[in-house]
C-alpha positions as CSV (number, residue, x, y, z in Angstrom):
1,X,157.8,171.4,100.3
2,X,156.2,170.3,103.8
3,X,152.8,169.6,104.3
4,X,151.4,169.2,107.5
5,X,147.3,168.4,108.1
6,X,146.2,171.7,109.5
7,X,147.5,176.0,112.3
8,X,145.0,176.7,114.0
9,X,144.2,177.9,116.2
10,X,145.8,178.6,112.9
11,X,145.8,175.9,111.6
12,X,145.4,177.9,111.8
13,X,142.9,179.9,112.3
14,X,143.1,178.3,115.6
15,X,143.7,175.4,117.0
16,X,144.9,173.5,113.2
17,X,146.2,174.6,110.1
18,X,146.3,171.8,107.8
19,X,149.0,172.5,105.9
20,X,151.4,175.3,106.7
21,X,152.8,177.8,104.5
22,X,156.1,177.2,104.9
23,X,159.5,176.9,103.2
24,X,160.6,174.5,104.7
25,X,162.1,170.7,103.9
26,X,161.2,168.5,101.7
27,X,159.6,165.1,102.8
28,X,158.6,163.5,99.7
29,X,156.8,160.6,101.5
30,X,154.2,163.3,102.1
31,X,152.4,163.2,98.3
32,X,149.6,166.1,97.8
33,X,147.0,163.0,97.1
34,X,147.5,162.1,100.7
35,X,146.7,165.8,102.0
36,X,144.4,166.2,99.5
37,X,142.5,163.3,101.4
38,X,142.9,164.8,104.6
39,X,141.9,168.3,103.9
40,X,138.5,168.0,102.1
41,X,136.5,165.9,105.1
42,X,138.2,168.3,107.1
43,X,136.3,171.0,105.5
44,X,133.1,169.2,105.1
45,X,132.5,168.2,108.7
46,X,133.8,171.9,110.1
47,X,130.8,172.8,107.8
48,X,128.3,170.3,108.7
49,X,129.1,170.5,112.6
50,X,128.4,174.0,112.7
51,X,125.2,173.6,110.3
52,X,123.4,171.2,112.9
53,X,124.5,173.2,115.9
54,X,124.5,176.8,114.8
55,X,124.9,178.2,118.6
56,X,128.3,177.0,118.4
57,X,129.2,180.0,116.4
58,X,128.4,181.7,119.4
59,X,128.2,179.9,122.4
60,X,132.3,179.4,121.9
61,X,133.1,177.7,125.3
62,X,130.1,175.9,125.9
63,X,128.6,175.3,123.2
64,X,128.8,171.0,121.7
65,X,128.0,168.8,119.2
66,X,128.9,165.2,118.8
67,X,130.3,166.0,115.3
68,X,131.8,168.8,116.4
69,X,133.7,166.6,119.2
70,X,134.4,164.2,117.1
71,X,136.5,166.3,114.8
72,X,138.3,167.8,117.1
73,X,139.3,164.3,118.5
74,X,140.0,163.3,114.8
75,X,142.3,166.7,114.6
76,X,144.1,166.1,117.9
77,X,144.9,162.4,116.3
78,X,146.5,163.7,113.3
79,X,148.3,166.1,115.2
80,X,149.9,163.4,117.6
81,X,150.4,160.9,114.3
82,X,152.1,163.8,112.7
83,X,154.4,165.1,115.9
84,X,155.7,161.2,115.7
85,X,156.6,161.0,112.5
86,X,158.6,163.9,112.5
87,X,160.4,163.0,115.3
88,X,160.8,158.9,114.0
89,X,161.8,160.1,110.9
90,X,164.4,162.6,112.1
91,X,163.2,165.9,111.0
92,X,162.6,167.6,114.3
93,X,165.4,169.9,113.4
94,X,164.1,170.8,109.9
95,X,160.2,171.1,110.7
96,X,160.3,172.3,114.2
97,X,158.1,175.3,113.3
98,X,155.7,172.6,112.7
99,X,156.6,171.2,115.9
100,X,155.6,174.0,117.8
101,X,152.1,174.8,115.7
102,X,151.3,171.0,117.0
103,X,152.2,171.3,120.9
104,X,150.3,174.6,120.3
105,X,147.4,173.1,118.6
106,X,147.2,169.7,120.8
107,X,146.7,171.6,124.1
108,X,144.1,173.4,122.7
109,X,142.6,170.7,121.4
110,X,142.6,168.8,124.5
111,X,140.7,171.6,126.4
112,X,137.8,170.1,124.1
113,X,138.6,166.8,124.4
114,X,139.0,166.5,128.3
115,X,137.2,169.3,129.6
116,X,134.5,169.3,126.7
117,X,134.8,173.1,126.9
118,X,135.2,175.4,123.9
119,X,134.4,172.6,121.2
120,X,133.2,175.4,119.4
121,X,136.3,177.1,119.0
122,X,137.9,174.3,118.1
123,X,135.1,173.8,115.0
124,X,135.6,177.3,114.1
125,X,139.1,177.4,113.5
126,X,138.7,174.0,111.8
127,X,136.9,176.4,108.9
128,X,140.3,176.3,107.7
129,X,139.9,173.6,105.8
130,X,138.0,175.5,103.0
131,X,140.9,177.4,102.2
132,X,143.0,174.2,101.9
133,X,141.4,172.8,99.5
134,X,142.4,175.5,97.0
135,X,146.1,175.8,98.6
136,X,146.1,172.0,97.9
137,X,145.9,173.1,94.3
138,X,147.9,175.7,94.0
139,X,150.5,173.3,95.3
140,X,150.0,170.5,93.0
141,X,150.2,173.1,90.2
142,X,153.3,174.7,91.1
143,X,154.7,171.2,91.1
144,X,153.6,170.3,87.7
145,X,155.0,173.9,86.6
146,X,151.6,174.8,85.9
147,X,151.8,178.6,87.0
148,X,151.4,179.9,83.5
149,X,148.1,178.5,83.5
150,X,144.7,180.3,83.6
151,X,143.6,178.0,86.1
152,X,146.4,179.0,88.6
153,X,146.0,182.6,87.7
154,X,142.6,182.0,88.7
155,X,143.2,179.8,92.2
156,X,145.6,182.4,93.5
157,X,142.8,184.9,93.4
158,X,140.0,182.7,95.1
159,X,142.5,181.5,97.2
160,X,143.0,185.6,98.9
161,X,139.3,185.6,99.0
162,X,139.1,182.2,101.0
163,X,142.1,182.9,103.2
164,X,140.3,185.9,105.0
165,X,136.8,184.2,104.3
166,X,138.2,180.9,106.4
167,X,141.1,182.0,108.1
168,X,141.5,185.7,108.9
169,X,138.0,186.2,109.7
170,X,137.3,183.3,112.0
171,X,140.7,183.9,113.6
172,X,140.0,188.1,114.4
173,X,136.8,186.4,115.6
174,X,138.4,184.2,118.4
175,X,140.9,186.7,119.3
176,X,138.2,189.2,119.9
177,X,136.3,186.7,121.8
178,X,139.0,185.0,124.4
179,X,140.6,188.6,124.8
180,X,137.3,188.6,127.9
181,X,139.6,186.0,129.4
182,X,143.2,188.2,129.7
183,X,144.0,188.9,133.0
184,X,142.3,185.6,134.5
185,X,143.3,182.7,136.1
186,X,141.1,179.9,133.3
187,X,141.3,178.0,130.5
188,X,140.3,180.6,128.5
189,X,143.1,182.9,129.4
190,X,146.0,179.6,127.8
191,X,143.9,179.5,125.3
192,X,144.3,183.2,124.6
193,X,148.0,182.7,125.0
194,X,148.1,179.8,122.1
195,X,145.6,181.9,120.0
196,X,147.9,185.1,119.9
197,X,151.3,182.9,118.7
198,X,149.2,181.3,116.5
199,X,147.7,184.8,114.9
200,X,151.5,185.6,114.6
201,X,152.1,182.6,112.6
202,X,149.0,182.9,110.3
203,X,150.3,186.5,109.7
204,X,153.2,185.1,108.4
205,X,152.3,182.6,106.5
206,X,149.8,184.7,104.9
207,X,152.9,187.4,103.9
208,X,154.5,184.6,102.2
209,X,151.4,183.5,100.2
210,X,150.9,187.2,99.3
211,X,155.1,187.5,98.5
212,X,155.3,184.3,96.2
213,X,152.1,184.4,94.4
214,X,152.1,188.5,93.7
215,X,155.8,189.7,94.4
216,X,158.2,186.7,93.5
217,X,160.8,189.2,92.8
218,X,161.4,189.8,96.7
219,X,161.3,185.9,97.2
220,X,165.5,185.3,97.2
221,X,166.8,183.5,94.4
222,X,167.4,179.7,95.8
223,X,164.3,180.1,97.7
224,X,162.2,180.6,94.7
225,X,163.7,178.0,92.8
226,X,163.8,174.9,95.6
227,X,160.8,175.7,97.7
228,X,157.1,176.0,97.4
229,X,155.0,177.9,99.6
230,X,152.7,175.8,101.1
231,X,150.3,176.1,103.5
């Protein structure tokens, strides 16, 4: 299991997806108490940000907050703290979709940081973070081999309802919006470019929330026995 501090423009959901569902390596340095840490003020500034400055929800590109800046220079951090440490610790090879969400999410990040444009998209996608806090669970479950649970019967439920609440939803929303920008020479239009791959990869990940949690039997054998799907 791999977790990485949130696709997207993910993650997702835009410009970071916290943790990916992947299955992927294992890097056991990387305990859920750590991610757990990571994910929930995440979630709660997201939310705040876009409670004090409601406009951003529409005002995408020009709408900003100090908060709302502020988290997406936190975000961009991780990202660049986590690209490292994949590549010090050699596991470029092993995690390179993760590798890819990052430059992804980094240079739409840094439209925020540098040009102060589109903050707002980058507190939107950072909704993400809601979701994460019940894939966090469902991972630490699955590692204690608490699936039989009612609990986990429960989480993998609520965690459908918050993956299109926090994650499908804001992400159609983006797509719909910066899809004004195709055809054009801006910042908009490579943002557009890195929000499409990333709707890809949230479509994925999401088919292998949906294949593990409600079809394990067309999860392949060694898969469902090494790996967790995380997210």
């Amino acid at each position: 299991v791999r977790w990485s501090g949130d696709p997207v423009w993910g993650a997702g959901t835009g410009f970071r997806v916290t943790i990916l569902i992947t299955l992927g390596q294992q890097r056991p340095w990387r305990s859920p108490d750590s991610v757990w840490k990571t994910t929930q003020p995440g979630a709660a500034q997201g939310n705040q940000s876009l409670w004090q400055t409601p406009e951003m929800l529409v005002e995408i590109e020009t709408a900003w907050s100090l908060s709302g800046y502020l988290l997406v220079c936190f975000s961009a951090g991780y990202f660049i703290h986590d690209t490292v440490d994949i590549v010090v610790s050699h596991q470029a090879r092993a995690s390179w979709e993760y590798l890819v969400h990052h430059v992804m999410a980094m240079g739409a990040f840094f439209s925020g940081i540098f040009w102060s444009s589109f903050v707002g998209g980058g507190v939107l996608t950072l909704l993400v973070e809601v979701s994460n806090i019940f894939l966090t669970i469902r991972m630490m479950m699955k590692i204690n081999n608490a699936q039989d649970l009612l609990l986990y019967r429960v989480n993998k439920y609520v965690n459908l309802v918050m993956y299109f609440l926090f994650r499908l939803a804001p992400q159609a929303y983006l797509t719909s919006f910066f899809l004004q920008y195709a055809g054009q020479r801006t910042l908009g239009t490579f943002l557009l470019g890195i929000l499409l791959m990333l709707d890809v990869m949230i479509l994925i990940y999401f088919s292998r929330l949906l294949r593990s949690d409600f079809c394990p039997g067309l999860v392949p054998g060694q898969q469902h026995k090494d790996k967790f799907l995380t997210e």
